[in-house]
FIKOLDREN-317084 format. One record per residue (C-alpha): x, z negated, y negated; residue number from 1. Coordinates in Angstrom, 3 decimals. Layout:
<atoms>
ATOM        X        Z        Y lovo
ATOM        X        Z        Y  NUM
...
</atoms>
This chain:
<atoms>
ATOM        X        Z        Y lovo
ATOM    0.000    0.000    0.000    1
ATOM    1.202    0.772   -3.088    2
ATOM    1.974   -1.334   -6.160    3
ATOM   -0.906   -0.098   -8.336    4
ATOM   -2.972   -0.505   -5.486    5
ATOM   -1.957   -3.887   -4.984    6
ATOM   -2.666   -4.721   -8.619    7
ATOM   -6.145   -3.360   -8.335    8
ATOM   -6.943   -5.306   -5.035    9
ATOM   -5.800   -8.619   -6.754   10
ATOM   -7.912   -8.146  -10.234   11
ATOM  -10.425   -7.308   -8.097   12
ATOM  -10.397  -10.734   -5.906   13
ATOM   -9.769  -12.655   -9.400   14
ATOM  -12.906  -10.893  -11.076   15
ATOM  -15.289  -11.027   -7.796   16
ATOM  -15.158   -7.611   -6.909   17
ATOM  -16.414   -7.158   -3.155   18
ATOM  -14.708   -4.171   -2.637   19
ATOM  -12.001   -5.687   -2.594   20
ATOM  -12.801   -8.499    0.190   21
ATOM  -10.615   -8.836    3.273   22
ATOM  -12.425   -6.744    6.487   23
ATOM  -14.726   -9.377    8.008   24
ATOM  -14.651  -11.495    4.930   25
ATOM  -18.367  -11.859    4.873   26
ATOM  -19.518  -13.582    8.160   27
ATOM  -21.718  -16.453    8.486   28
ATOM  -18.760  -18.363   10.297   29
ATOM  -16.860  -18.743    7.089   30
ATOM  -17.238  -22.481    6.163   31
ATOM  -14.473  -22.425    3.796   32
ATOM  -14.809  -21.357   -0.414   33
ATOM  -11.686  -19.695   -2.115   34
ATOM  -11.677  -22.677   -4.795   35
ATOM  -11.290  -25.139   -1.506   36
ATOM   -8.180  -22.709   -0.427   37
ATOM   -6.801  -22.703   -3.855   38
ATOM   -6.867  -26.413   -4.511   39
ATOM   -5.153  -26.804   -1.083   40
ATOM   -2.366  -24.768   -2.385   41
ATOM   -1.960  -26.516   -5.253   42
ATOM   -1.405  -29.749   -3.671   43
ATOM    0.898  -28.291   -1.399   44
ATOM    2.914  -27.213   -4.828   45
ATOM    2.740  -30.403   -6.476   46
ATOM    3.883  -32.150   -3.015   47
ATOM    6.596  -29.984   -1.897   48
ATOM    6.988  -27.751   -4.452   49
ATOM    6.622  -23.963   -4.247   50
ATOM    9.314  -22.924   -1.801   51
ATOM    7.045  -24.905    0.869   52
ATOM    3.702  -22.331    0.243   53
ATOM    2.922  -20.249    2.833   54
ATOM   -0.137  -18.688    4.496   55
ATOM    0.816  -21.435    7.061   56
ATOM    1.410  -24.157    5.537   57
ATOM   -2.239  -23.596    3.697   58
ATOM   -4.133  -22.799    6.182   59
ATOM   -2.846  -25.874    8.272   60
ATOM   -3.451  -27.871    4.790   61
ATOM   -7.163  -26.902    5.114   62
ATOM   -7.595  -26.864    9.165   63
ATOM   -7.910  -23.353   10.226   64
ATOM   -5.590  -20.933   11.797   65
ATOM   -3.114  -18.783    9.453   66
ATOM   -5.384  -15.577   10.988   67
ATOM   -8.761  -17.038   10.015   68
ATOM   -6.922  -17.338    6.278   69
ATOM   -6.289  -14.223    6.155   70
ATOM  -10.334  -13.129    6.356   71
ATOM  -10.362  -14.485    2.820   72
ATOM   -7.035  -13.451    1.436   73
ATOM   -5.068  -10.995    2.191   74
ATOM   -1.548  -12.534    1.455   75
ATOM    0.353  -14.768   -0.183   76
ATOM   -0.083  -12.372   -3.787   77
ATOM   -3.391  -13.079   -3.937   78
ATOM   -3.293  -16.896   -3.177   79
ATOM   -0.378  -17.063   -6.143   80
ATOM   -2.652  -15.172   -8.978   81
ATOM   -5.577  -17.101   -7.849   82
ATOM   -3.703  -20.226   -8.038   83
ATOM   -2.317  -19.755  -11.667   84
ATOM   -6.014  -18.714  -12.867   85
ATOM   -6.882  -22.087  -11.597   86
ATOM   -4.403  -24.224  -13.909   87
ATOM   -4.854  -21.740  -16.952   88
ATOM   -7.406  -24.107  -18.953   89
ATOM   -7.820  -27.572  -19.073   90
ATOM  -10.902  -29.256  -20.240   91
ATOM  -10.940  -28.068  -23.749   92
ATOM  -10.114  -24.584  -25.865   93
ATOM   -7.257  -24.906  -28.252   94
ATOM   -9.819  -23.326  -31.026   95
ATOM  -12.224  -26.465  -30.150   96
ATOM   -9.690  -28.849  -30.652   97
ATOM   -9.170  -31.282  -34.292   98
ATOM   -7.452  -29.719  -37.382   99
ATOM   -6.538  -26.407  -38.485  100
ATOM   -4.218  -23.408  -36.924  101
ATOM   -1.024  -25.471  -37.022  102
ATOM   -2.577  -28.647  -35.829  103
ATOM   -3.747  -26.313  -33.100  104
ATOM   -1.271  -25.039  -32.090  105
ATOM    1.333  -27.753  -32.021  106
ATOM   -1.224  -29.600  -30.007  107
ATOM   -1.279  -27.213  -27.561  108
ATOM    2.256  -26.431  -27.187  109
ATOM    3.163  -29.779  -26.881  110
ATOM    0.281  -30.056  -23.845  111
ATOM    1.875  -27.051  -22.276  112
ATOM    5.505  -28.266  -22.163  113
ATOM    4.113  -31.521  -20.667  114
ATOM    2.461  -29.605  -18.172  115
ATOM    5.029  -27.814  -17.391  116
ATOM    7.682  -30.292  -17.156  117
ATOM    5.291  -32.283  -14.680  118
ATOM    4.802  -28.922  -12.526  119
ATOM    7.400  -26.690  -12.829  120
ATOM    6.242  -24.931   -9.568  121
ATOM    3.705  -22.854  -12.046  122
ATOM    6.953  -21.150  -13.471  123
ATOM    7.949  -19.308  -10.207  124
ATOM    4.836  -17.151   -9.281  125
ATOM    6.237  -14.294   -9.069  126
ATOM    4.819  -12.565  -11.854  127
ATOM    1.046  -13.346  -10.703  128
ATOM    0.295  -13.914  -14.808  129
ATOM    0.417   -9.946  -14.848  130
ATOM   -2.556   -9.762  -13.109  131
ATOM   -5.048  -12.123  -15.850  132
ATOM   -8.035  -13.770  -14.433  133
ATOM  -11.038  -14.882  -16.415  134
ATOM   -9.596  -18.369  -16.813  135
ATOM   -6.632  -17.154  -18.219  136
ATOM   -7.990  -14.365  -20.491  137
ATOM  -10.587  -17.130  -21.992  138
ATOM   -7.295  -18.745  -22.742  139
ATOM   -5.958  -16.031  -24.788  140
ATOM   -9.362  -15.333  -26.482  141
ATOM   -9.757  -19.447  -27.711  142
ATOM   -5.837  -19.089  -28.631  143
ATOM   -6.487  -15.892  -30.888  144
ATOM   -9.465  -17.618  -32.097  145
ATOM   -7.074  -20.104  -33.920  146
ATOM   -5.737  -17.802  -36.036  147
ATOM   -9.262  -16.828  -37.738  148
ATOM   -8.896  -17.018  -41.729  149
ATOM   -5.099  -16.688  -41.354  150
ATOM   -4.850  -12.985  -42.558  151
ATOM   -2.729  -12.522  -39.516  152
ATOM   -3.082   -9.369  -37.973  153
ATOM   -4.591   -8.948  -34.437  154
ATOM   -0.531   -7.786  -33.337  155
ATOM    0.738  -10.679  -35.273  156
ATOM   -1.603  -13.041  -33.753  157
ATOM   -0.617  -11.936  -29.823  158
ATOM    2.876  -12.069  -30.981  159
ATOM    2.627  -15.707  -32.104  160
ATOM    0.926  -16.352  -29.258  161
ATOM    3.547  -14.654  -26.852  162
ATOM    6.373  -16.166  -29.041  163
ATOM    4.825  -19.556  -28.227  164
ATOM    4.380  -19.027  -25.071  165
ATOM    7.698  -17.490  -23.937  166
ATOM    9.694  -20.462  -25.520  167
ATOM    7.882  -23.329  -23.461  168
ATOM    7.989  -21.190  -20.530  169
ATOM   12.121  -19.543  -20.818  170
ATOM   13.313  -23.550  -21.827  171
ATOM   10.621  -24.829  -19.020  172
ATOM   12.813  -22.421  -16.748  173
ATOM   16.048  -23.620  -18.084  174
ATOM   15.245  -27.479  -17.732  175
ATOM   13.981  -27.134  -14.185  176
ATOM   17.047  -24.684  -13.399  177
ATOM   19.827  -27.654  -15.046  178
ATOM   17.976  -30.899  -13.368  179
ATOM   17.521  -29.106  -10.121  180
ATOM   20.013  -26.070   -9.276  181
ATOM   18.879  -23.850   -6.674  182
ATOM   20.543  -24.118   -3.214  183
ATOM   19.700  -26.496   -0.314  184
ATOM   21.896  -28.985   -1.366  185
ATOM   20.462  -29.135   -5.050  186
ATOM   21.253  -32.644   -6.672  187
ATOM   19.442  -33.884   -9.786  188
ATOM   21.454  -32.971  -13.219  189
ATOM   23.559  -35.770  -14.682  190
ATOM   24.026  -35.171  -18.582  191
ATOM   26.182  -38.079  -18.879  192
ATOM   28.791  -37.561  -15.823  193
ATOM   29.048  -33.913  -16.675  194
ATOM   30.152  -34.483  -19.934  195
ATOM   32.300  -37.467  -18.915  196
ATOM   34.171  -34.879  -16.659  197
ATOM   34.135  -32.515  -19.136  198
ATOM   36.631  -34.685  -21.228  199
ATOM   38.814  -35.295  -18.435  200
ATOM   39.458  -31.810  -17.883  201
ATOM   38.957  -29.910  -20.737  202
ATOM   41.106  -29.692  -23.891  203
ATOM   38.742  -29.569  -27.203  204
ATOM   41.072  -28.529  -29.364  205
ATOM   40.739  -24.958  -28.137  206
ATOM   37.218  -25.148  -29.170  207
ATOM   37.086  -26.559  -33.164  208
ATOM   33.272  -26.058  -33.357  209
ATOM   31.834  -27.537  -30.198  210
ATOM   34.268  -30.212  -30.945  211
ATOM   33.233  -30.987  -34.229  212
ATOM   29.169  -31.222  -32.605  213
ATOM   30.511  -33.360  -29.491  214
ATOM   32.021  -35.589  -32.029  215
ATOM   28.981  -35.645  -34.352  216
ATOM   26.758  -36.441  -30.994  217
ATOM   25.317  -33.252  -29.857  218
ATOM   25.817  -32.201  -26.379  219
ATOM   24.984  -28.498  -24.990  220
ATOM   21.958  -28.866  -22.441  221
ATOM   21.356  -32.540  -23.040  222
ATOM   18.519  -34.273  -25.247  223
ATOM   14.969  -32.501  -25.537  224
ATOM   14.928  -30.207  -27.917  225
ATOM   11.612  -28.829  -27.594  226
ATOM   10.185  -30.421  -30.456  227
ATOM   13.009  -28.937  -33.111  228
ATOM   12.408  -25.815  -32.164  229
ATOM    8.388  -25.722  -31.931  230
ATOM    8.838  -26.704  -35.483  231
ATOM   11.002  -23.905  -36.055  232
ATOM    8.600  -21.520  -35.040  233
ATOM    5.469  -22.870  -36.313  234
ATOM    7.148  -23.089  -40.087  235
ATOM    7.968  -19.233  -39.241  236
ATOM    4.383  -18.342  -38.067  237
ATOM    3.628  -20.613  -41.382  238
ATOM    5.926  -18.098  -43.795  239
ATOM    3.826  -15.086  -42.500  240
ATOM    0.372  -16.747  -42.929  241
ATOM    1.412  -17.660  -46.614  242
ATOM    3.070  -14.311  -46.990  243
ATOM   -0.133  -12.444  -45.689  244
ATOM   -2.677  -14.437  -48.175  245
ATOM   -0.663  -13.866  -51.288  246
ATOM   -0.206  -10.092  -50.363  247
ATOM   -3.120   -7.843  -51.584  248
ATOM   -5.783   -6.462  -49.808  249
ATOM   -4.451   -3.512  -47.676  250
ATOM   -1.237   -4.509  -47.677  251
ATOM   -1.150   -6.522  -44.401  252
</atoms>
């Protein structure tokens, strides 16, 4: 099967299309819902993290064999975009919650890196978040709904939105990747004995700069800077909105 073809099968099973339903997918036998095969995936995730998903491993999580799984999915690319749709909205829309755009959005932002920080395993689908399902395009519609009255453009909005996005998710990646390298015999990250070997073996001198910010207190890959630069960004997306009122009409 192709790629496009693949694509199509998978927007169809996030969207409820039942063309797209495994053969045999619609006998009475079936006592099991997708949400009740999606949740068990989940918790295998959050247990063991996403290395330990399989077809298996699921379908032993919810008590049938891996071939009677496979009457309601057809692989483990389905199970992965379903499972992402599932954790794309929490209780509330960003546009419902307190305070204007930049209230908003910090709110948010900060909500996502907590959520991501607690389950990392969401990083590593595989590119499911190609394939949108209607959880996660009601997320993008309540974010672009947060810029209404900024005189943003509809491209500047997605852009802010993507710009957002991409930096919880690409530091996300890095945090996760620096407290626990890949491999099988991946060890937590140590900040403080790093750097402590560090100046055992390495002469500073050779390096004025970084010398002058170790001495000052900084450390490469060490602190949280999420916060410093969220602000960054939201003063940026803050510049345009000011730049876009004061401009005259047309000349957005």
């Amino acid at each position: 099967m192709s790629a496009k073809d693949n694509q199509r099968r998978i927007l169809g099973l996030l969207w409820n299309d039942p063309a797209t339903a495994p053969r045999g997918a619609r006998g009475p036998e079936r006592g099991l819902t997708l949400d009740q095969i999606v949740a068990a995936a989940i918790e295998v995730a959050e247990a063991e993290g996403l290395a330990a998903l399989s077809m298996r491993r699921v379908a032993a999580e919810v008590g049938v064999g891996t071939a009677s799984l496979y009457t309601y999915l057809r692989g483990k690319a389905e199970l992965e975009a379903l499972m992402l749709d599932a954790v794309a909205l929490g209780p509330t829309l960003p546009h419902e919650w307190p305070g204007d755009w930049r209230a908003k959005l910090e709110a948010w932002a900060l909500d996502d890196w907590e959520a991501i920080r607690r389950h990392p395993w969401t990083l590593h689908l595989h590119g499911a978040d190609r394939v949108p399902g209607p959880n996660q395009l009601r997320w993008l519609d309540s974010m672009l709904r947060v810029f209404e009255g900024t005189g943003l453009t509809e491209a500047e909005k997605l852009a802010a939105i993507e710009s957002l996005d991409a930096y919880s998710r690409g530091l996300g990646l890095l945090r996760a990747e620096i407290e626990q390298p890949a491999g099988t015999e991946a060890q937590a990250y140590d900040a403080a004995d790093r750097n402590a070997g560090l100046r055992e073996l390495v002469d500073f001198s050779a390096y004025p700069a970084l010398r002058t910010a170790i001495l000052a207190g900084a450390a490469p890959y060490s602190g949280d800077p999420f916060r410093f630069g969220l602000r960054l960004l939201l003063d940026g997306i803050e510049t345009l909105i000011a730049a876009r009122r004061a401009a005259p009409p047309g000349d957005a």
